[in-house]
C-alpha positions in Angstrom: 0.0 0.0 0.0 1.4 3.7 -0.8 2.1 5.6 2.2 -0.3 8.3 3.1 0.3 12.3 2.5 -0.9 14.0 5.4 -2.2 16.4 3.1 -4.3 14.1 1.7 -5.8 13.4 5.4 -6.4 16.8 6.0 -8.3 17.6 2.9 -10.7 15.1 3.7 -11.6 16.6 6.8 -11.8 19.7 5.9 -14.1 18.9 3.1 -15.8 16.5 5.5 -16.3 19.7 8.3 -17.4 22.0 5.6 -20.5 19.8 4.3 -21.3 19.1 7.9 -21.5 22.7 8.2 -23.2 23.5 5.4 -25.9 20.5 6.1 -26.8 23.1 9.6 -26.4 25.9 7.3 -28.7 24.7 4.5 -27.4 27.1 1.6 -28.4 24.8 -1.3 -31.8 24.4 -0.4 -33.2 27.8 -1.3 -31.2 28.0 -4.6 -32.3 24.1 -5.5 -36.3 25.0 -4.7 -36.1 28.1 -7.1 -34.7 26.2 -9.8 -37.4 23.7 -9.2 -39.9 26.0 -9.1 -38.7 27.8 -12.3 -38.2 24.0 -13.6 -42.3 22.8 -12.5 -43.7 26.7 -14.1 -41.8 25.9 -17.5 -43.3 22.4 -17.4 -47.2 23.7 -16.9 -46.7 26.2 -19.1 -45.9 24.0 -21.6 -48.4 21.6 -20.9 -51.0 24.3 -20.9 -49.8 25.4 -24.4 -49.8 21.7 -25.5 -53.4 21.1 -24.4 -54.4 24.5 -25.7 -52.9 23.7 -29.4 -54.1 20.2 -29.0 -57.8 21.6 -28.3 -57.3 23.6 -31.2 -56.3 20.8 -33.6 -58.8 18.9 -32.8 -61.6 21.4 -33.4 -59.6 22.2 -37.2 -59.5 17.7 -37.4 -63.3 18.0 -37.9 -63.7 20.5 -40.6 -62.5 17.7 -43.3 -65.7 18.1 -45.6 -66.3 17.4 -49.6 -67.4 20.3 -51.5 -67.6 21.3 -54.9 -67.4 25.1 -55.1 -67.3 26.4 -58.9 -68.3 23.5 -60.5 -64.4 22.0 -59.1 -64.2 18.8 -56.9 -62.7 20.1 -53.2 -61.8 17.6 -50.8 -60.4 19.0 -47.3 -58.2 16.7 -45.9 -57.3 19.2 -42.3 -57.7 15.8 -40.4 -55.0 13.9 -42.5 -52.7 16.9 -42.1 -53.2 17.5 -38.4 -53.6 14.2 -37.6 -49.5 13.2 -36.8 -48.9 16.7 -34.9 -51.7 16.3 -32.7 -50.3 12.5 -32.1 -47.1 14.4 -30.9 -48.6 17.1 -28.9 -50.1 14.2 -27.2 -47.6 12.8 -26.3 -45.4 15.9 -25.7 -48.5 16.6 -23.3 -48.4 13.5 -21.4 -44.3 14.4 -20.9 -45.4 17.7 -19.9 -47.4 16.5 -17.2 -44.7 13.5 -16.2 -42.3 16.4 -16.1 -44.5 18.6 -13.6 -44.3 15.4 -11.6 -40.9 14.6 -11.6 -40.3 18.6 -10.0 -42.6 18.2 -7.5 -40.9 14.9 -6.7 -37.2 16.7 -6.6 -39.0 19.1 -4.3 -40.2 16.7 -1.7 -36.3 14.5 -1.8 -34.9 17.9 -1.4 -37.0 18.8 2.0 -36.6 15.6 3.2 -32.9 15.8 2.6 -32.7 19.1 4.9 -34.6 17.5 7.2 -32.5 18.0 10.8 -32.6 14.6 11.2 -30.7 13.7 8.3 -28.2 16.2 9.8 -28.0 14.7 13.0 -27.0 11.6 12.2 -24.4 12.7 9.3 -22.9 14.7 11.7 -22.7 11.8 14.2 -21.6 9.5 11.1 -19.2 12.6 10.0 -17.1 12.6 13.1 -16.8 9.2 13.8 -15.1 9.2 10.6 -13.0 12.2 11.2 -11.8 10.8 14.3 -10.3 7.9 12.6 -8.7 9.7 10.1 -7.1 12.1 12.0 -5.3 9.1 13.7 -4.5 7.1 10.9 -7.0 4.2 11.3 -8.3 2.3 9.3 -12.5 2.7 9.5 -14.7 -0.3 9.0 -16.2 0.0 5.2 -19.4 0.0 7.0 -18.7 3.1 8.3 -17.4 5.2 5.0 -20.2 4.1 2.6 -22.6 5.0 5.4 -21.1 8.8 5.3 -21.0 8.3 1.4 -24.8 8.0 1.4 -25.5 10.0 4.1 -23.8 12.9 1.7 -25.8 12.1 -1.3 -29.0 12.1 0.3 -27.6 15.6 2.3 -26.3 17.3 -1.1 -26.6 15.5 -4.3 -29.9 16.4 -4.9 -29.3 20.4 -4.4 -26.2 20.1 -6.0 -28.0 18.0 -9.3 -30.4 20.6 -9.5 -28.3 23.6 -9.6 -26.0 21.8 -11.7 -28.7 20.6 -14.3 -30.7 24.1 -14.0 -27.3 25.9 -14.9 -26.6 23.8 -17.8 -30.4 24.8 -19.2 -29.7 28.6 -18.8 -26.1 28.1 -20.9 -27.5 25.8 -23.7 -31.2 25.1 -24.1 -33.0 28.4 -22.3 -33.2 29.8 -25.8 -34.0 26.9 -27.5 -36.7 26.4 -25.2 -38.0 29.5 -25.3 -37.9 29.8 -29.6 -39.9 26.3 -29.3 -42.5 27.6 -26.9 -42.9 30.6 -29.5 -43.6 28.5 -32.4 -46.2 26.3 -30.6 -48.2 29.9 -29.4 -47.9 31.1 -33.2 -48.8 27.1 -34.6 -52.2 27.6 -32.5 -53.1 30.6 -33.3 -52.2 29.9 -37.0 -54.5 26.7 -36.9 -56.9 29.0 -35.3 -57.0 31.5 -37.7 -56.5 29.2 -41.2 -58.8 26.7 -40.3 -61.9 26.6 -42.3 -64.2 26.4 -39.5 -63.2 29.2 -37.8 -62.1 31.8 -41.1 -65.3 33.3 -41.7 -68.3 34.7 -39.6 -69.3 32.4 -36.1 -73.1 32.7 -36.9 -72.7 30.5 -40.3 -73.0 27.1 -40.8 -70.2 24.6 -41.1 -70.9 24.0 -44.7 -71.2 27.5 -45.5 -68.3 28.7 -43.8 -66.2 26.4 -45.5 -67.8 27.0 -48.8 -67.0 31.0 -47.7 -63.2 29.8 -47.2 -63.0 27.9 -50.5 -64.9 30.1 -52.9 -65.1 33.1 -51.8 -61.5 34.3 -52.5 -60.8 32.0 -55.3 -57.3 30.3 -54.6 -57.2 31.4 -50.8 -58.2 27.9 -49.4 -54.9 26.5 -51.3 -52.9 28.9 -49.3 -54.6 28.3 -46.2 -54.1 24.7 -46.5 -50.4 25.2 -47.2 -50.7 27.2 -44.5 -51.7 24.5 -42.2 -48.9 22.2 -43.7 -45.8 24.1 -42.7 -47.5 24.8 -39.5 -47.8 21.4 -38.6 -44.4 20.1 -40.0 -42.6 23.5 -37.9 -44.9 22.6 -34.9 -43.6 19.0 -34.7 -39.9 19.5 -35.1 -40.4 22.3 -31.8 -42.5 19.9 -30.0 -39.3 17.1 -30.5 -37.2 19.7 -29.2 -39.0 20.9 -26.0 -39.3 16.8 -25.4 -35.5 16.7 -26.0 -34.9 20.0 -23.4 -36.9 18.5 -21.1 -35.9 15.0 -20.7 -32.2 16.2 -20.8 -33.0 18.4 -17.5 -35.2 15.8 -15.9 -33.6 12.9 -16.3 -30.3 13.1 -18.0 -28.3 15.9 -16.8 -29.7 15.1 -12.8 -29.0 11.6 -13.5 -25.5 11.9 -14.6 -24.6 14.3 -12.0 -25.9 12.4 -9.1 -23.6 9.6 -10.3 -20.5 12.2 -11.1 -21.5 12.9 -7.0 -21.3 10.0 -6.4 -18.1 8.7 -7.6 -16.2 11.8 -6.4 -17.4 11.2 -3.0 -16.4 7.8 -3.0 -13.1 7.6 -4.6 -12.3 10.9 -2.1 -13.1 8.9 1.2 -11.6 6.1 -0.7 -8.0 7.6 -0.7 -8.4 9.7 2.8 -5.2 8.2 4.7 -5.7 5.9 7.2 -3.2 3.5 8.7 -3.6 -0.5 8.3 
């Protein structure tokens, strides 16, 4: 076995005596819950705007209707073209809402974290450990993993959060907010193109889309275009918001608890002790 650096030792317990302090102190926990608050808005929001454009799409879905304006065969198809975006707001929906869970889940691991109890007995755990170290003995492994976990369930959480929140703002806030832009201008778009809502409320269906396709010639083309690019831009936003938010639910939290994980270990791995 190498022999130890005292240096090495005292680093340890420093770092140990600082996140004991800091576990009383509780400086993470106000930082963590507003970026799980900002988090769990961002996620309703977004569902809101999902149901909203879903609503929507399935009002414009029902206007598919054969005419024959001018003497020319018309047939609508709204509903085929619609049809695979609102599958996806669905489902970016149903995320949405998973997401808004998964906060309010963070939240509750994060008070019970900085609970004093939790404290208490990593402060107990914490010395114990600190003795040992500081006279070159060798702890039982029971007694390192138990501070190991003790840590994570302190810290990792507030730290994962900050961490993950911090890597949003750098590279996918404006992403995220570009992507929520589109879906508000897709559903007021389908709003405003589709044939049962163009012309005035107090006709009938059939009229209104017979208004839409014959009274301005050619303008029910562009409207329907309309509706095409709106759906095919709508979808490649929603895929991206899904993206943004499994990265900062799941992924980016993920990945740091385990980066916390292994750095806490491997450093009370190598704190000197004596055989």
């Amino acid at each position: 076995m190498k022999p130890i650096r005292p240096t090495g030792r005292v680093l340890a317990i420093v770092l140990v005596a600082a996140m004991v302090v800091c576990a009383w102190l509780g400086p993470l926990e106000a930082a963590a819950n507003r970026r799980i608050d900002a988090g769990l808005q961002r996620a309703l929001v977004s569902f809101a705007v999902a149901r909203t454009l879903n609503a929507i799409i399935s009002v414009a879905q029902g206007t598919e209707v054969s005419l024959q304006p001018l003497g020319v065969g018309v047939n609508l198809t709204v509903g085929q073209v619609l049809d695979p975006v609102n599958d996806v707001i669905e489902t970016f929906s149903t995320l949405m809402l998973v997401a808004s869970v998964a906060f309010g889940i963070e939240k509750v691991l994060v008070a019970i974290g900085a609970h004093w109890a939790v404290s208490l007995v990593l402060t107990g755990v914490a010395l114990a450990w600190a003795l040992l170290a500081a006279r070159r003995l060798r702890s039982p492994p029971w007694l390192a993993q138990a501070l190991v976990v003790l840590l994570m369930l302190r810290f990792a959480l507030p730290l994962a959060t900050i961490g993950s929140d911090l890597l949003f703002q750098q590279f996918l806030a404006r992403d995220y907010a570009a992507s929520e832009q589109v879906l508000d201008r897709t559903a007021t778009q389908v709003d405003r193109d589709s044939p049962a809502t163009a012309p005035a409320q107090s006709q009938g269906l059939v009229d209104r889309i017979k208004s839409w396709a014959g009274a301005q010639g050619t303008a029910w083309k562009e409207g329907f275009e309309r509706l095409k690019q709106a759906a095919e831009q709508a979808t490649e936003h929603v895929i991206r918001l899904m993206v943004i938010f499994i990265l900062q639910t799941l992924v980016l939290p993920l990945a740091m608890l385990w980066g916390l994980f292994a750095l806490a270990r491997t450093v009370l791995r190598r704190a000197p002790q004596e055989r």
